[in-house]
C-alpha positions in Angstrom: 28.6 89.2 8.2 25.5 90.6 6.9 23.2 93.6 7.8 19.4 93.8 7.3 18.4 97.0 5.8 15.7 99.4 6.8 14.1 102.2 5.2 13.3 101.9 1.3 15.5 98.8 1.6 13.8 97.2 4.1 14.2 93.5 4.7 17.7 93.6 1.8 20.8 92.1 3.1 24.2 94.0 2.4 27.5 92.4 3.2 29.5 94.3 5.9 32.4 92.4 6.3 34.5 90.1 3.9 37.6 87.7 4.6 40.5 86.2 3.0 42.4 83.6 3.5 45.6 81.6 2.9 47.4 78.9 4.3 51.4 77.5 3.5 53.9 75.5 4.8 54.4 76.7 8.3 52.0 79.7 8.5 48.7 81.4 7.7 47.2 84.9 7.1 43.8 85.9 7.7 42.2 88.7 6.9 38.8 91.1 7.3 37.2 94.1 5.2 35.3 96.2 6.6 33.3 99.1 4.5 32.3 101.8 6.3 31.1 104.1 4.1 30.7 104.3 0.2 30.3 101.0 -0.8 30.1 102.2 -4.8 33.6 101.7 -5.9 34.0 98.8 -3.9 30.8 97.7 -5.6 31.5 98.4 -9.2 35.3 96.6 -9.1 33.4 93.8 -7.5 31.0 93.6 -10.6 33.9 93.7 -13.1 36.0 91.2 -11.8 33.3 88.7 -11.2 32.1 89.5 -14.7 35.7 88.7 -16.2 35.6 85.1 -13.8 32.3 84.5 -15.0 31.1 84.2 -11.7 27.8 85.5 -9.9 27.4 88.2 -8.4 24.2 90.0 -6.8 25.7 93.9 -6.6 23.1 94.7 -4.4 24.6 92.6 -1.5 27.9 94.7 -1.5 27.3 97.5 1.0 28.6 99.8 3.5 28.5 99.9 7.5 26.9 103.5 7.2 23.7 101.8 5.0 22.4 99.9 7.6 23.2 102.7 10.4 23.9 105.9 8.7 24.7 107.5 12.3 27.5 105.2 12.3 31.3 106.8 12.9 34.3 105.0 11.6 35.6 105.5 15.3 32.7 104.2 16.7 33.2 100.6 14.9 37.0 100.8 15.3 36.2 101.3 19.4 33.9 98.9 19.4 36.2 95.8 17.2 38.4 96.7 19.5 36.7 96.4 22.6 35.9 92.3 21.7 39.2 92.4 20.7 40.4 92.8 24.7 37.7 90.7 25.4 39.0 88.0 23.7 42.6 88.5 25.3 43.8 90.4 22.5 45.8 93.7 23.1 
C-alpha cells in the first residue's frame, strides 16, 4: 500500500505497508509491516541490504504512516485495522 504525499513532497509516493510471505507442505504464513513513525532506520537497513543483493532500490519510497498524515496516532491505525478486521468476520 502506498500513500501520496503532500506538502514539500507533494505528489511522492511512500510505501506504508510491506508483506511477506511463505508457503510449505501443509501450511502458510503471511505477514504485514506497518511503519508508523520514523521511517529512517527502517530506511537505511533497507538501502544496505539491497545494496549487498545488488538490487534497486528508490529510498525515497520507504516511508512512515505519520508522513502522509502527521496527526496520525499509532492507536488510531491499530483501531481502525481492527475495525475491517471485525468486518471481515475476524475477532
Amino acid at each position: 500500500m502506498h500513500a501520496r504525499l503532500g506538502g514539500e513532497r507533494a505528489g511522492e509516493r511512500i510505501k506504508l505497508v510491506g508483506t511477506a510471505q511463505r508457503v510449505v507442505s501443509g501450511a502458510w504464513w503471511f505477514s504485514t509491516g506497518i511503519v508508523v513513525a520514523d521511517s529512517a532506520p527502517l530506511r537505511s537497513v533497507t538501502e544496505r541490504v539491497y545494496a549487498a543483493l545488488g538490487l534497486p532500490l528508490d529510498p525515497a519510497t520507504i516511508g512512515a504512516a505519520q508522513e502522509a498524515n502527521p496527526a496520525l496516532l499509532m492507536e488510531d491505525l491499530e483501531d481502525a485495522i481492527l475495525d475491517v478486521y471485525a468486518q471481515n468476520g475476524f475477532r
